[in-house]
ZAMARGU-4260 file (C-alpha; in steps of 0.2 Angstrom, whole numbers, plus 5000, padded with zeros to 4 digits):
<rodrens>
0) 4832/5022/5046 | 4851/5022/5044 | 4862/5033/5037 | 4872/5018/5030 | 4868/5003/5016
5) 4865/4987/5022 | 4883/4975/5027 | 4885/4958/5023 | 4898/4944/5031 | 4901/4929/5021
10) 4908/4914/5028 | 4915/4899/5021 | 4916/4886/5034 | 4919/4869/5034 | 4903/4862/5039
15) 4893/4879/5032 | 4893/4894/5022 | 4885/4907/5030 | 4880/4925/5024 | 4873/4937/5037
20) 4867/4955/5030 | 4863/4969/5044 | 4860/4987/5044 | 4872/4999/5057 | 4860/5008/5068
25) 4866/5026/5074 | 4871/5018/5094 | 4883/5005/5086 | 4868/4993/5085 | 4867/4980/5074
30) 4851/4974/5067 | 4849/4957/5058 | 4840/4958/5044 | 4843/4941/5035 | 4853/4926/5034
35) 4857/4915/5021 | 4866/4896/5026 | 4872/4879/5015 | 4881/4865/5018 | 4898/4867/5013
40) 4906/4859/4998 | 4919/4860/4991 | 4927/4869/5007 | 4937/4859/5018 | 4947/4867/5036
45) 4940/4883/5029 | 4951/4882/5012 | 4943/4880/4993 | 4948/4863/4988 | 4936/4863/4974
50) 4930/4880/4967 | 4916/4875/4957 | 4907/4867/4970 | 4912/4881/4980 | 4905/4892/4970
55) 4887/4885/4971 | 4888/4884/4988 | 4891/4902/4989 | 4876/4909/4979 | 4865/4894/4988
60) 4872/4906/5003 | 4867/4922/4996 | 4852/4919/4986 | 4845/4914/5004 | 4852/4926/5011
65) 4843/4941/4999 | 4829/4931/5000 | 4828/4934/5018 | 4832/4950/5018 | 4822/4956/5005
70) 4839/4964/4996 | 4851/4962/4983 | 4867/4961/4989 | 4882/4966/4980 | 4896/4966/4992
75) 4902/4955/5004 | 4917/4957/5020 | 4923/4939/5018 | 4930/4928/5033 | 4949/4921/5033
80) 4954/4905/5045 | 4962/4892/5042 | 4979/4882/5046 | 4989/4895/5035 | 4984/4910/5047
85) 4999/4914/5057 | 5002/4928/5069 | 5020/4937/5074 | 5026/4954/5084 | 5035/4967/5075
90) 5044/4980/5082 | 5046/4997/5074 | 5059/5009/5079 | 5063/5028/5075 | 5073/5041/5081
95) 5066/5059/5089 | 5076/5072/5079 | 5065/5087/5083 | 5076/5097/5095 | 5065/5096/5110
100) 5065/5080/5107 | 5044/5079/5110 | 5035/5066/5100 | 5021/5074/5090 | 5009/5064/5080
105) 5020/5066/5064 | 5030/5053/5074 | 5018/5040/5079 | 5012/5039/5061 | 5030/5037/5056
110) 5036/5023/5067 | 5018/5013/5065 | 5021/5015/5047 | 5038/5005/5049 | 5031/4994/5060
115) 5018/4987/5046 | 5033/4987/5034 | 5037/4971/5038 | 5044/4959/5023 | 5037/4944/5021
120) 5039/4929/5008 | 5028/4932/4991 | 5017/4919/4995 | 5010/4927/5012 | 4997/4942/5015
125) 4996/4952/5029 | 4976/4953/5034 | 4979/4963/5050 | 4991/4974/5058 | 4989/4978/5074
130) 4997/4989/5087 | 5001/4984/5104 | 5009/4994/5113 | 5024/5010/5113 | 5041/5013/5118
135) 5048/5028/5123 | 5070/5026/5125 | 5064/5005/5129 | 5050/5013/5142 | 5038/4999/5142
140) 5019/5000/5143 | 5017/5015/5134 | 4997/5019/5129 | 5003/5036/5120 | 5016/5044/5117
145) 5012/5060/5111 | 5018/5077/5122 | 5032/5064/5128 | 5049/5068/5127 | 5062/5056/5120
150) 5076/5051/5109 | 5070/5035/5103 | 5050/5030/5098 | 5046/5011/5097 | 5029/5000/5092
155) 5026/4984/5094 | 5016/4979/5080 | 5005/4960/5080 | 5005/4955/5061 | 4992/4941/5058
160) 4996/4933/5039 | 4990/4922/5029 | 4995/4909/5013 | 4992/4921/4997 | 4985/4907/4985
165) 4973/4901/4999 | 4966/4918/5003 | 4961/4922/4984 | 4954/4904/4980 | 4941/4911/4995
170) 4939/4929/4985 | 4938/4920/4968 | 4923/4910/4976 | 4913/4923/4981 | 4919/4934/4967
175) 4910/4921/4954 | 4893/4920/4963 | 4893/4939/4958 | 4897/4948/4974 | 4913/4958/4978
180) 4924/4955/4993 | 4925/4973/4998 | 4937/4966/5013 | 4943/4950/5024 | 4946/4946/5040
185) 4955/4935/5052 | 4937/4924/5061 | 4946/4923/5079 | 4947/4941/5079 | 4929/4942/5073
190) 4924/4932/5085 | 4931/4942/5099 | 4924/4956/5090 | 4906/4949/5095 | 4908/4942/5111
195) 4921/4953/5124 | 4916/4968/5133 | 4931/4984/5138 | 4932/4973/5154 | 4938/4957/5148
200) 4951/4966/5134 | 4957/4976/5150 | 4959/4961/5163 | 4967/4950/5150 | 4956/4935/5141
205) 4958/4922/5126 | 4943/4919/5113 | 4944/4902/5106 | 4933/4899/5091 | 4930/4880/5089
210) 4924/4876/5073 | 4920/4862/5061 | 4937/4860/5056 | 4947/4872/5061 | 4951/4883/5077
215) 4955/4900/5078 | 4962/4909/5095 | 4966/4927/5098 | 4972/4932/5116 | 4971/4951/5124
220) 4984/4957/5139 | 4985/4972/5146 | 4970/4979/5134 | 4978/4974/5119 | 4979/4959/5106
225) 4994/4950/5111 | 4993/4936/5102 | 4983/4926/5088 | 4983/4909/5077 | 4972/4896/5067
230) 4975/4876/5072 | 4967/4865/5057 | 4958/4855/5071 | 4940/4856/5074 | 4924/4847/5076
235) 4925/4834/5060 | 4942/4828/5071 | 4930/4823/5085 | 4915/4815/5072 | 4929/4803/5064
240) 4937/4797/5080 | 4919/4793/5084 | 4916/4783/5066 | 4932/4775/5070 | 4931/4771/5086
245) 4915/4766/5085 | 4915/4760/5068 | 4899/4768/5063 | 4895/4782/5046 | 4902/4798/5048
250) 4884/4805/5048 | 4877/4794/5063 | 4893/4799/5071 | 4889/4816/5069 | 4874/4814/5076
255) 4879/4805/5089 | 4892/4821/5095 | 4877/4833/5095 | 4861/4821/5105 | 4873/4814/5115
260) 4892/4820/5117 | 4902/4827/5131 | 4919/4832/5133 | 4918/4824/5150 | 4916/4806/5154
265) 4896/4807/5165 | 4901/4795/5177 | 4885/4792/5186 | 4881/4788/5166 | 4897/4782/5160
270) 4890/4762/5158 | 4871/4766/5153 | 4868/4759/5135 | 4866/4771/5119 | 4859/4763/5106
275) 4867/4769/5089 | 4856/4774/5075 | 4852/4762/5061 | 4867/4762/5047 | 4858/4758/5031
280) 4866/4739/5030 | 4869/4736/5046 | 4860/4729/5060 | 4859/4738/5076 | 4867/4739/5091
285) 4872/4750/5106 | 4887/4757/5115 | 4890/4765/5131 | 4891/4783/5134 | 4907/4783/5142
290) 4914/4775/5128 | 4907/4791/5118 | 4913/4802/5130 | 4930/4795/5132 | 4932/4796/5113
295) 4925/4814/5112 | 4937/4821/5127 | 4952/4813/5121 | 4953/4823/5106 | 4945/4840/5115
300) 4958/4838/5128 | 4972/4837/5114 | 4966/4852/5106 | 4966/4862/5120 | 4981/4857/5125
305) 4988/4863/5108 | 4980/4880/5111 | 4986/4881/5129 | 5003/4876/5122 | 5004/4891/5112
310) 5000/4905/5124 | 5009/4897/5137 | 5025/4898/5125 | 5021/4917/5125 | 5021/4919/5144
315) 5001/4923/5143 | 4991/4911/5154 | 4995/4923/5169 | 4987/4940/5161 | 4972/4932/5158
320) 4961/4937/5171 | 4944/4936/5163 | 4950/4918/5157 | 4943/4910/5142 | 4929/4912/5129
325) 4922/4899/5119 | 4913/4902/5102 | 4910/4893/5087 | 4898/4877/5085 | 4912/4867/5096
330) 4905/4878/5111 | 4887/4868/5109 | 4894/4854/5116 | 4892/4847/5134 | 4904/4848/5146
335) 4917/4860/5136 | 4919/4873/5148 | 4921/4861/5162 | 4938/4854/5153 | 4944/4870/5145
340) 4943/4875/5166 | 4953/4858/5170 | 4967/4861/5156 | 4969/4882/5156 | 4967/4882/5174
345) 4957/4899/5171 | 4937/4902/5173 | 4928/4899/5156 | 4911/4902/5146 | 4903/4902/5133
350) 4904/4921/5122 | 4888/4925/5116 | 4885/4941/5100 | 4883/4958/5110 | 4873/4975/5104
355) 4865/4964/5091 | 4845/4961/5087 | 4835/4952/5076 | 4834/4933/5072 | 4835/4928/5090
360) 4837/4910/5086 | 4855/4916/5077 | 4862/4930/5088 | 4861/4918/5102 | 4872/4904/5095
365) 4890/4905/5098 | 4889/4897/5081 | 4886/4914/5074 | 4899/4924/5085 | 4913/4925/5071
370) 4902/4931/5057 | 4892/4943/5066 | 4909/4951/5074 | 4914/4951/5056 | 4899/4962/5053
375) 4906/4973/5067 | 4919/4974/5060 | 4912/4978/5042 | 4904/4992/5052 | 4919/5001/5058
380) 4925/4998/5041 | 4912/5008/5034 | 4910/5020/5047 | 4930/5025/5045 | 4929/5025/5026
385) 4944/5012/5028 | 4934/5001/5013 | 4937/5016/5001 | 4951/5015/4987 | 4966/5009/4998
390) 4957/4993/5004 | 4948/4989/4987 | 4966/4990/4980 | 4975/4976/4989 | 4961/4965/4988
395) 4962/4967/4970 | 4981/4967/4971 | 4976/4948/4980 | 4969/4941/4965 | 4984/4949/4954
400) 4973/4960/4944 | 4980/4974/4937 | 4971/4993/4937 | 4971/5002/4921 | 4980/5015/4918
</rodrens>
């Protein structure tokens, strides 16, 4: 038995909501112990566009999700992507005024504290900050400075922030099927949550989480975050260049990307005939797989390029000696690692859920890395009592309620 309740992550994606309970074992260990899905509605690039429909997808989620666990479940981490999410660096600065000049934890609290105060306009929340690393008189690389001497005590700070209004249509969806959010999180950073070992943080890597219409990134160098962001691109770009280009449904376009896609063009298969599912009204008819594939890993190829183009801006492609990590349902598809090797230059795999049991056919999905990291880190949540008052407040203070007094 565990000496905690039960954790529950709740995701509203664009092609699926997903609630995931599990119970924290004493070793860290996650055990599954039920999962709820639905086909999203009224989601779209991971944003509410219409709450009430929303809203029944939700408790669809839920209800499935108590069901299989054999629980009622009351409170909820929620997952944040999207567009809106945005990352930046903020440094901190205080000086040492002791007369020895030594930094004591005092100190370290102090200049992290200025860090975080960082102003932004109203209509942004910050969802994460995050410290990088410390400077002691402009000393780079500093892990900890405490016992140091110095005049001057710096923090780099990585803030990842996201679109007020956006991120409380998401609470006020789950807050109506009758759970509370206890806390949100950033799903790249979930994602890498799940899926990188001390190893890969410390060589440097990026986590790519590709997913039904968006795609979140977060990037570690030299052991820390160093950056992060959301692109509203993801797998529904690649099923309407497929409709189009083919001029076929959405759905059998759909279904085409999963039985038969690639984000490389098969040569040796490139003019074998695929015959397209029947359309209700039309007649049918077949194509070639490299006119699928071509279609496919034009768009993959942008979209990496996208990604590649933002870390390269930050000067990170170097420090990422463990290379890339793909999650999300994007990473199901053929030949995905093959380009994200041509376009990063970098070794790349596919992440897969780590210290995590139960419901063998989810943990193994990199379709279910993001919400299972975001049980992770509902369990260090929990575990540092950080879900008490302070966290319960500016989730409240998201939705503009107002305590009593």
């Amino acid at each position: 038995m565990s000496d905690y309740p039960p954790i529950v992550a709740l995701e509203l994606g664009t092609t699926k909501a997903r609630c995931v309970v599990a119970e924290i074992r004493d070793d860290d260990h996650l055990m599954i112990l039920g999962v709820g899905e639905c086909e999203s509605r009224g989601i779209r690039k991971s944003e509410v566009i219409n709450l009430d429909t929303a809203i029944s997808c939700v408790k669809i989620a839920i209800d499935n999700a108590e069901e299989s666990a054999n629980a009622i479940l009351k409170e909820v981490y929620l997952m944040a992507s999207g567009g809106s999410i945005q990352s930046l660096v903020n440094r901190g600065s205080i000086p040492i005024m002791s007369d020895d000049h030594e930094i004591i934890r005092e100190d370290i609290n102090h200049v992290i504290q200025t860090a975080r105060n960082l102003s932004l306009s109203d209509e942004r929340q910050i969802l994460h900050s995050i410290c990088q690393h410390f400077y002691v008189d402009d000393q780079k690389g500093i892990t900890n400075p405490e016992g140091m001497e110095g005049y001057k005590l710096s923090v780099d700070m990585l803030i990842i922030h996201g679109l007020v209004g956006r991120l409380r249509n998401l609470v006020r969806a789950a807050r109506s099927a009758s759970v509370e959010v206890v806390n949100i999180a950033y799903g790249g950073l979930c994602a890498a949550l799940a899926t990188l070992t001390p190893e890969d943080k410390h060589s440097g890597c990026m986590v790519i989480d590709l997913g039904g219409g968006t795609t979140d990134f977060i990037a570690y160098a030299d052991n820390a975050i160093a950056t992060a962001g959301s692109l509203a691109i993801g797998g529904d770009h690649v099923t309407n260049d497929i409709s189009s280009g083919l001029r076929i449904s959405s759905a059998t376009a759909e279904k085409l990307k999963i039985e038969a896609g690639s984000a490389v063009v098969n040569l040796p298969q490139r003019m074998n005939k695929l015959p397209i599912p029947d359309d209700p009204g039309s007649s049918a008819r077949v194509v070639r797989y490299g006119d699928l594939h071509t279609i496919i890993h034009a768009r993959m190829e942008e979209l990496f390029q996208l990604v590649r183009g933002q870390v390269k801006q930050k000067d990170l492609l170097h420090r990422l000696g463990s290379g890339i990590i793909l999650t999300g349902g994007g990473a199901n598809l053929t030949g995905v690692t093959e380009l994200g090797e041509k376009v990063f230059g970098l070794p790349c795999r596919v992440g897969r859920p780590r210290d995590v049991s139960g419901f063998t056919s989810v943990i193994n999905m990199p379709d279910y890395a993001a919400p299972l990291g975001l049980l992770r880190f509902a369990a260090r949540d929990v575990k540092s009592h950080a879900s008490a008052p302070g966290i319960r407040g500016w989730i409240k203070g998201l939705l503009g309620f107002r305590s009593a007094s």
